[in-house]
N, C-alpha and C positions, 0 to 999 in steps of 0.2 A: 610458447603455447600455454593459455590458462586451462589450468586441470578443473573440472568442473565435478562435484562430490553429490552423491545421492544419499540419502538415509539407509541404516543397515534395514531400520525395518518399517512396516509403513503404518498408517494408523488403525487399520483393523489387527495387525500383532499387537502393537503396543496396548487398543484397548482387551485383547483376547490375556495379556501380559498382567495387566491389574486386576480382572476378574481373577485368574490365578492368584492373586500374590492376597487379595482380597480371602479366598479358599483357603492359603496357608496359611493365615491368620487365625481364621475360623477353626483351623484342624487344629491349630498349637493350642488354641483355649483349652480347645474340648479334651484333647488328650493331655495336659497338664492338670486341667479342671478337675476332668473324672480319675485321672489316675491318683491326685493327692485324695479324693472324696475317698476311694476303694481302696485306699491304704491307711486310711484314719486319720488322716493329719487335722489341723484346725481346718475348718472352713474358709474363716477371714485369711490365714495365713494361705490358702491352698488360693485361692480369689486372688488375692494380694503375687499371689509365684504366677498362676497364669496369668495374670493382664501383663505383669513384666518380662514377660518371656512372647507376650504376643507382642508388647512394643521392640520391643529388640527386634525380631521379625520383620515388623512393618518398615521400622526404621532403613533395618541392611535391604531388605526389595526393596524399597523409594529409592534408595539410594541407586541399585543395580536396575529400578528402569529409567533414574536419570542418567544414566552413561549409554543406558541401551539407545533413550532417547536419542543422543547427540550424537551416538556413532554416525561412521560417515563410509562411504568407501569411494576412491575414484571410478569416474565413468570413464572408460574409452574413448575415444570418437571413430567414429568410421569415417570414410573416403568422404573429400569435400564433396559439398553439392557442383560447386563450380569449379572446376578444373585449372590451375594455374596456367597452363600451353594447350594445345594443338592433339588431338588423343592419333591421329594418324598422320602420313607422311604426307606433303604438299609438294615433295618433291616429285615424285612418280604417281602423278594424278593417275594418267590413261593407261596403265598397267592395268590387266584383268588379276582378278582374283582364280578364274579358270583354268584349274591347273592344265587341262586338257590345249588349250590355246598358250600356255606360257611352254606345252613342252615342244608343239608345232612352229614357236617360234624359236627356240633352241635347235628343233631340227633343220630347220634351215637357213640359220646363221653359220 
């Protein structure tokens, strides 16, 4: 029986997935940015630490939502549509379901 695989996640996580990773970009700047500016450091060198610390960033999420992308997980299957046999007995057609008649015939067997 072929296993058939669905996506772990669909494309409104995946796009809800890069707006974040977009965001933590944006935060690593600011916060490598301004924290060299308010500690004195150079400028060019403070510029120069945030963009490489913001590509580092982009780099490893690209990476973590190309895996997120291709994850997969198996789907189940539930009960055929079509049944391979017979769902009831063909042998004992005219037997009632009627418990009340099946026990009148026991009483007078």
């Amino acid at each position: 029986m072929p296993h058939t695989r669905r996506p772990v996640l669909n494309d409104a996580a995946l796009s809800l997935a890069q707006r974040g990773l977009w965001a933590l970009c944006i935060g690593v700047y600011l916060t490598v940015f301004v924290g060299g500016i308010t500690a004195g450091g150079a400028e060019l060198l403070v510029m120069g630490r945030a963009v490489a610390f913001t590509l580092v960033t982009a780099l490893l999420g690209r990476t973590a939502l190309g895996l997120l992308a291709r994850a997969s997980l198996p789907v189940e299957e539930g009960p055929l549509a079509k049944p391979e046999g017979p769902l009831g007995s063909l042998v004992d057609v005219v037997s009632s379901t009627n418990v009340a008649g099946q026990e009148d015939e026991a009483e007078a067997a």
